[in-house]
Residue, then its C-alpha position, 0 to 999 in steps of 0.5 A: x199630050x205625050x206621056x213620060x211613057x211615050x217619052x221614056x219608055x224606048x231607053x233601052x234602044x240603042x243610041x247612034x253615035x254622032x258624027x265628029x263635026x257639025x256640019x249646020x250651024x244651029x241656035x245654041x241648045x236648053x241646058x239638059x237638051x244633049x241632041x237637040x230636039x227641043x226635049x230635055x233629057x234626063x240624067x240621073x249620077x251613081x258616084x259609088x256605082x260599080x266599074x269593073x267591080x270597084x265604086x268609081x261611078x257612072x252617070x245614066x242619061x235617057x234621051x226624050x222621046x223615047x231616043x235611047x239610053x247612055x251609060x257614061x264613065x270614066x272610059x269615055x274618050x276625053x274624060x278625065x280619070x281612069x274608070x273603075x278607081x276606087x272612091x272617085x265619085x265619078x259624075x258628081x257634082x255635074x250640070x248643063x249648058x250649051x258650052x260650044x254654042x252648037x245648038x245640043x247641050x254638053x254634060x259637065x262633071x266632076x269626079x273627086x278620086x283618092x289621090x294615092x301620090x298623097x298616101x294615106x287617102x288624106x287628099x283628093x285629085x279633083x277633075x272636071x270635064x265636058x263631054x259635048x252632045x250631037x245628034x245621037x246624044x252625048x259625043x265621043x268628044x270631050x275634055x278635061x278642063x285644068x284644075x290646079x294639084x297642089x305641089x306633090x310633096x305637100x299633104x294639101x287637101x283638095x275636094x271638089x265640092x259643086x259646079x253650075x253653068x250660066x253666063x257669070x261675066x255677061x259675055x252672052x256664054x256659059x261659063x262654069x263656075x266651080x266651088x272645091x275645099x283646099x287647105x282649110x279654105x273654100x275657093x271659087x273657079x270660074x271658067x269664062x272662055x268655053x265657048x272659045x276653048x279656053x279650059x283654064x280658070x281663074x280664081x275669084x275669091x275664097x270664103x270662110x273656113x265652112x264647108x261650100x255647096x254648090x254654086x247658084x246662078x240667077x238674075x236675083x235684081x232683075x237688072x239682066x245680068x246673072x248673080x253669083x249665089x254660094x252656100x256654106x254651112x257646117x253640119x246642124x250649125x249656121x252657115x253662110x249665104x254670099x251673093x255677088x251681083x253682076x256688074x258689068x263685065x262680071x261680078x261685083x264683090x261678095x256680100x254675105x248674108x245669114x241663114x243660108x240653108x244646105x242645099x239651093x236651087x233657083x226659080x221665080x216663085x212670085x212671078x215677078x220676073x226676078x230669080x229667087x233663091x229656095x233653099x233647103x234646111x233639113x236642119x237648123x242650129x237649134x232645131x232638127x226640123x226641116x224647111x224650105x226657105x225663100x229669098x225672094x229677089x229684089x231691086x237690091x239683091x235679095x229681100x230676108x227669107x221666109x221658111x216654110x216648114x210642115x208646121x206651116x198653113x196647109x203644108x201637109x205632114x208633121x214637123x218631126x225630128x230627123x225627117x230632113x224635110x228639104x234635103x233635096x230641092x228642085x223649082x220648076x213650073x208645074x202647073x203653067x201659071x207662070x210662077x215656078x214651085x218647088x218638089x222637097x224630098x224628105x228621103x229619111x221620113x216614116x210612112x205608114x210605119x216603115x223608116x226611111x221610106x221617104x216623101x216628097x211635098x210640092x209647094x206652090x208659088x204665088x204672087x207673095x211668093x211660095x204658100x202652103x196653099x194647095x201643096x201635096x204629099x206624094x209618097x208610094x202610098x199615095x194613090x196612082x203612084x206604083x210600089x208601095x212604101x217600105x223600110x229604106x227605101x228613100x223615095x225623095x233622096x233626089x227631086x228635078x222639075x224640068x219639061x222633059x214632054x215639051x208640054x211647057x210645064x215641068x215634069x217632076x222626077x223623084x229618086x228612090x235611091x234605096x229601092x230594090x237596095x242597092x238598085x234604086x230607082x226612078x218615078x216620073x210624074x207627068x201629072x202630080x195632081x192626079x199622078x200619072x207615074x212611069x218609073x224607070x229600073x236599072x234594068x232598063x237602063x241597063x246597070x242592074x247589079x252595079x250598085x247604081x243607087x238609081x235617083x240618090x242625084x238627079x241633073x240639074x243637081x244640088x249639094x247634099x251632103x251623103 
């Protein structure tokens, strides 16, 4: 069985540029696969990472199989922005997919820059762009996608708040649906014409006066047709869950649900081949305790959800205030049973005494969906695991469950943002049970001293408020 050594441990080779064009036709890539060799690549976004000596961000990505390392930013050709601007949280929110159909997966992502036409730093000048992958990895060709400014004059708000990529209007693409904050008001854009080179989208509907998460993208009914998930909450207070199933040609209208959650991502837990939504609730109007909750998919939708919180049966740990159990969510299958499970980050728990050390649980799923059964508690105290857990160091602040060894089975990723402060870095576990650990620094990746916070957000990445 290759190991995340094997994998990853090259990432500090050079990268070969891709040519311009493509010359053969090939099946269209797995999101997170940029030059196409049936491996996913890991990505890991420093929004406030310094350029030039200024917070404007940067995203690293590491190429599988021990293929080497790119640093991208706003100096890539194509992508919109200017490098090294203050506050611009270059890389932040961003996703995958196979946008041109090529056969090597592309990056999107956003950046959510002061816009100094506005005075006073009141308003944003959203971005989004696609940078397009090849054989060496991610191109030098890229493109910023259109994404309306308010008239100049005005103090209009702007913020770009998430992004995710899947076929939303049935066309057998991937579009990009975007979520961003205007005007007291919530909108929706969808991009639907990618793969045809269409960089306009339309508006598809606003939501209340909350704040919005990220997008999520699933076949919740089983019908197949992928569904339209959008999360809003307002900080310790209830938020809302809308859902839009897909119809023919779309999406169907938004039906709204209670008790969302902050943050969100999507498997099948049960193994019923349905999608389910997992959330995260780091916090609750009443309580400050952390859960993770389930909806499981149904004919109709999505059934009422189930939370599991560390006062469950068998989930390992104790309820404790302010430990922000779920902060950080990612589903995948780690254990070849065909059910997807679920890593939760709890970066602010206490371990051992040190504050803010941060844990990470996984939850397995089951034919009833995810159970406390059998779950674990990984922190830098467990054994097998490097590093030992201190004050700060926020191991947990970001999580992802993907197959980066090609083993069919996800491997599990956990960032340590405040490690080594302000480098951070990444653990990869290649088995969790019996861990086997490769961890990767900013040295490695050649961004030490950039303020990188390495594994604060983690591809494919969720909402978390900073």
């Amino acid at each position: 069985m290759k190991t995340a050594l094997a994998v990853l441990s090259a990432a500090a080779c050079a990268v070969a540029l891709p040519p311009a064009a493509h010359a053969e036709r090939r099946a269209p890539a797995a999101p997170g696969d940029f030059n196409g060799d049936g491996l996913r690549d890991l990505a890991a976004e420093s929004p406030v990472g310094l350029i030039r000596g200024r917070s404007g961000g940067f995203v690293s990505v590491v190429l599988s199989g021990g293929r080497g390392h790119q640093t991208i930013t706003q100096d890539w050709p194509g992508v919109a922005g200017e490098a090294g601007h203050s506050s611009c949280r270059f890389g932040w929110p961003a996703d995958s997919a196979d946008f041109d159909r090529d056969g090597y997966a592309d990056l999107a992502l956003g950046s959510r820059c002061d816009d100094p036409d506005q005075g006073g730093g009141i308003a944003y000048a959203p971005s989004v762009s696609i940078i397009y992958g090849g054989p060496g990895g991610l191109s030098r060709r890229a493109v910023e996608l259109a994404y309306a400014v308010p008239d100049r004059e005005t103090t209009a708000f702007q913020a770009l708040m998430g992004l995710t990529a899947g076929d939303v209007t049935g066309d057998g693409d991937p579009d990009l649906v975007v979520t961003g904050w205007e005007e007291n008001r919530s909108v929706l854009r969808i991009y639907d014409g990618l793969a045809g080179g269409r960089l306009t989208a339309r508006i598809s509907g606003t939501h209340l006066a909350y704040g919005v998460s990220g997008p999520l993208i699933g076949d919740f009914n089983g019908d197949g047709r992928n569904d339209l998930a959008t999360l809003t909450h307002r900080y310790q207070k209830a938020g809302i869950l809308q859902l839009r199933l897909g119809v023919p040609g779309g999406l169907g209208p938004a039906r709204t649900l209670p008790a969302p959650g902050v943050t969100g991502a999507v498997g099948d837990v049960n193994g019923d081949g349905r999608d389910d939504l997992v959330t995260g609730v780091p916090y609750s109007p009443r309580k400050v305790v952390g859960g993770v909750r389930v909806f499981l998919g149904t004919r109709t939708g999505l059934a009422k959800p189930r939370t599991l919180t560390r006062a469950a049966k068998g989930v390992p740990g104790t309820p404790r205030k302010g430990d922000l159990f779920g902060w950080t969510l990612s589903v995948g299958d780690l254990n070849g049973d065909g059910r997807d499970d679920v890593a939760a980050g709890a970066a602010t728990d206490k371990v051992g005494g040190h504050a803010d050390a941060g844990t990470v649980t996984v939850l397995y799923g089951s034919k009833k969906g995810l159970t406390g059964t059998g779950a674990r508690r990984i922190t830098q105290a467990t054994g097998g695991v490097p590093g030992s857990p201190e004050r700060g160091d926020r191991f947990g602040s970001a999580v992802s469950l993907t197959d980066l060894t090609g083993d069919g089975r996800a491997d599990l990723t956990v960032g340590s943002s405040g490690e080594d402060n302000p480098e951070g870095r990444l653990w990869i576990f290649t088995d969790v049970r019996r861990p086997r650990v490769t961890t990767l620094s900013t040295t490695l990746l050649g961004v030490h001293g950039r303020q990188a916070y390495l594994g604060r957000i983690l591809l494919p990445a969720v909402f978390a408020p900073s």
